[in-house]
C-alpha positions in Angstrom: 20.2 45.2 -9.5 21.5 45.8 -6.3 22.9 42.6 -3.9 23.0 43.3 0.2 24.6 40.6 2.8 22.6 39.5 5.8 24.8 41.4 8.4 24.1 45.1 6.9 22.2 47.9 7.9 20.1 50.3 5.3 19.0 53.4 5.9 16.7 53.1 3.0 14.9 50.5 1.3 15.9 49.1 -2.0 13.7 49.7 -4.7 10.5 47.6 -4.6 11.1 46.7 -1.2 10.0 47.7 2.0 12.5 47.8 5.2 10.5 44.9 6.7 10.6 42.8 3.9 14.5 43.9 3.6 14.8 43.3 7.6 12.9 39.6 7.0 15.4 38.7 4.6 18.1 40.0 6.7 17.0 38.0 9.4 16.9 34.6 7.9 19.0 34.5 4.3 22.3 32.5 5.4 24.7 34.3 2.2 23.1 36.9 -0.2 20.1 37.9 -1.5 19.3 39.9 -4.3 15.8 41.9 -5.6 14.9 41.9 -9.1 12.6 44.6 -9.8 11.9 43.9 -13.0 10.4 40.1 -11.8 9.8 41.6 -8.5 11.6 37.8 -6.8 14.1 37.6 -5.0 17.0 35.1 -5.3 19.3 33.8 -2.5 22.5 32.7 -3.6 22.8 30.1 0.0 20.5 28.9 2.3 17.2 30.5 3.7 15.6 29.3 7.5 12.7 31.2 9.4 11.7 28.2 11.3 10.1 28.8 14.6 8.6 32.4 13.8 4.8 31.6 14.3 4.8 32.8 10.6 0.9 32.3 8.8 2.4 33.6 5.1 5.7 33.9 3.6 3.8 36.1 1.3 6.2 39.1 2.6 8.7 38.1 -0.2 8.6 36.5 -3.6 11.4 34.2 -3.9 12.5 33.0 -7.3 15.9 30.6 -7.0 17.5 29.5 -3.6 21.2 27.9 -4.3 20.6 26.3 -1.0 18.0 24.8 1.6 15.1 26.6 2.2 13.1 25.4 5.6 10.0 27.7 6.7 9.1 24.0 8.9 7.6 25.0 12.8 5.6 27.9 11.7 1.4 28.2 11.3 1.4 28.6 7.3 -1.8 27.7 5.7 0.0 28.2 2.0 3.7 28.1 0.1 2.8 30.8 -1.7 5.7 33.1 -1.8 8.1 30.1 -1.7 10.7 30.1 -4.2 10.1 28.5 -7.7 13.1 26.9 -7.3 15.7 25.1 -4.8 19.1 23.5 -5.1 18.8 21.7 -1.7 16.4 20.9 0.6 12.9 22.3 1.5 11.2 21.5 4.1 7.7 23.0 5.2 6.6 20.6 7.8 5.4 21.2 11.3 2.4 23.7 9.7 -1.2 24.3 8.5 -0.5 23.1 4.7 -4.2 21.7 3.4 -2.0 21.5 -0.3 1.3 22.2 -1.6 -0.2 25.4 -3.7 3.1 27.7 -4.3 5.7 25.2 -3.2 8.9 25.2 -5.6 8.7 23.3 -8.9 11.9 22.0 -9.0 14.5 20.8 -5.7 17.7 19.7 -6.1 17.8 17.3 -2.6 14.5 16.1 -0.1 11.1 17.6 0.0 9.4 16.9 3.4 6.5 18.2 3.8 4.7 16.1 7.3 3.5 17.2 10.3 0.9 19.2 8.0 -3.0 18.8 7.1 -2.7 17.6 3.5 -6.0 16.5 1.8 -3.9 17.5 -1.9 -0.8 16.9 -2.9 -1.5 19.7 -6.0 1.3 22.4 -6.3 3.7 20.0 -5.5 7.0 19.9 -7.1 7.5 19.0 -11.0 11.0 17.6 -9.8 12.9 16.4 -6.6 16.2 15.0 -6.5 16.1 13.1 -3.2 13.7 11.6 -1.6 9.8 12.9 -0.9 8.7 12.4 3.0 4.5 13.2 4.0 2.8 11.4 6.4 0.9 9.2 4.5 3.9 7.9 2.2 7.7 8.6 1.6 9.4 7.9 -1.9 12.8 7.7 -2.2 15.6 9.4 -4.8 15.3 8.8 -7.8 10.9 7.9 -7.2 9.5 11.4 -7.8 8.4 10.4 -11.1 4.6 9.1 -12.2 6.2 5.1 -11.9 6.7 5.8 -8.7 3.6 7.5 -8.0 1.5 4.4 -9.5 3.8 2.1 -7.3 1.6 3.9 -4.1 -1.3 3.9 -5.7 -0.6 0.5 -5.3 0.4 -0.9 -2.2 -0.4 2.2 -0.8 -2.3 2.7 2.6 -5.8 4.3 1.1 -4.8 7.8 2.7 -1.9 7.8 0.7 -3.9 6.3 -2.4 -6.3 9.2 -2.3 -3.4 11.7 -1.9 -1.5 10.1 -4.9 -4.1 10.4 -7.3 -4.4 14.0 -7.0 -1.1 13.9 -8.9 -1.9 11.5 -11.3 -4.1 13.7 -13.8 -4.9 12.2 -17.3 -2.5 15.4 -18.6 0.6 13.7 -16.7 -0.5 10.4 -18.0 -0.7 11.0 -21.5 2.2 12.8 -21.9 4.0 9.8 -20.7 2.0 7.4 -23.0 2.7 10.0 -25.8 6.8 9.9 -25.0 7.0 6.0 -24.8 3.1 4.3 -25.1 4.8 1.3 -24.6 6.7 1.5 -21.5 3.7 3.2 -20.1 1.5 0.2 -20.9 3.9 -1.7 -18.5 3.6 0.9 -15.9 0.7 1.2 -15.6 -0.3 -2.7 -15.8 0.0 -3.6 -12.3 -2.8 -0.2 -10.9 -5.1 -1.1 -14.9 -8.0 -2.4 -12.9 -8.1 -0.2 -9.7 -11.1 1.0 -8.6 -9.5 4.1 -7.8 -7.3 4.4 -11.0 -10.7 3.9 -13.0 -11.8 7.3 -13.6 -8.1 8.5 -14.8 -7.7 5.5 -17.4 -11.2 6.6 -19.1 -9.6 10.1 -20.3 -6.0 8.4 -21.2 -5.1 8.7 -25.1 -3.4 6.4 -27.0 -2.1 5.9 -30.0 -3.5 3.9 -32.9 -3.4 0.3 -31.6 -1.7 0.8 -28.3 -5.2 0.9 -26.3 -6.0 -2.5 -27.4 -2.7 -3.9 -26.1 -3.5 -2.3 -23.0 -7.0 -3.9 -22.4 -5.2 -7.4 -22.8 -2.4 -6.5 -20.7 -5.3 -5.5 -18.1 -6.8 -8.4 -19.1 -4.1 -10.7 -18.5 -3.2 -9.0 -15.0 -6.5 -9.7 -13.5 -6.2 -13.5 -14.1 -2.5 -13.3 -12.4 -0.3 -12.9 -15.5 
């Protein structure tokens, strides 16, 4: 595995990669970068910026782990594929042509902000974030990324950021949770049991022996104010 530093020149390309893709990650990598060519991604051990390029794909480069921030924000991308599976600081994509967050990285240690876009889906976005979570239609704080506070929009939630939540809110993701603690999920989901828009989700939830009962009175009882 060979590492290179922004600042060089190379006569020839690394293994794997071609000089543009080596002179693209030249151009923007704030530290080092190295290629795997065994998972054909490249890591970035610092931060990574090619705002303001008028790029349409990042697709140029796999990236698998940026230390850093990662910001491809002012450009004309239509996907995050090619983004890095992971960041340790901030990523921020807004200011493009996003429809969904297809590609974006799974896990960020700080803020995603992802506004200024065209979102009709919020699938492909991350598993994890550390800070807070900024779109147009809603913003969650640190600490919120989680599926509590994804029913608490589904809740008081504008209906633009209602429709964009429950792309997020899969029966999968839902019954994991009730499989970890059925309980505690009863109590989350209490307040969102008789939404309309929540009705379609709570039809393929499973729950153990019992626990669906409780949650029918529970609804029950939230509908007459309790």
């Amino acid at each position: 595995m060979r590492y290179l530093k922004t600042y060089r020149v190379f006569e020839s390309s690394v293994s794997g990669l071609t000089k543009k893709q080596e002179e693209f990650l030249n151009n923007y990598t704030l530290g080092r970068w190295k290629y795997d060519p065994t998972s054909g991604l490249v890591d970035v051990g610092g931060s990574f910026d090619c705002e303001h390029r008028k790029l349409k794909t990042l697709s140029r480069v796999k990236f698998g782990k940026v230390s850093g921030n990662f910001f491809c924000r002012y450009n004309k991308l239509t996907s995050l594929e090619g983004s890095p599976q992971e960041v340790g600081g901030n990523f921020g994509c807004y200011n493009n042509d996003l429809t969904s967050l297809k590609g974006a990285p799974q896990k960020v240690g700080w803020g995603f902000y992802c506004y200024y876009n065209n979102l009709t889906s919020l699938e492909g976005a991350p598993r994890e974030v550390g800070g807070e979570f900024v779109c147009d239609a809603f913003e969650l704080g640190k600490g919120q990324w989680n599926p509590e506070g994804w029913l608490k929009i589904l809740k008081e939630g504008s209906p633009k950021a209602q429709k964009l939540i429950l792309t997020l809110m899969s029966p999968e993701v839902l019954n994991k949770q009730i499989k970890k603690d059925p309980a505690g999920t009863i109590m989350k989901l209490k307040p969102v049991w008789n939404h309309e828009n929540f009705k379609k989700i709570r039809s393929k939830l499973v729950w153990p022996q019992g626990y669906e009962e409780q949650m029918d009175i529970v609804g029950g009882l939230n509908t007459i104010g309790f």
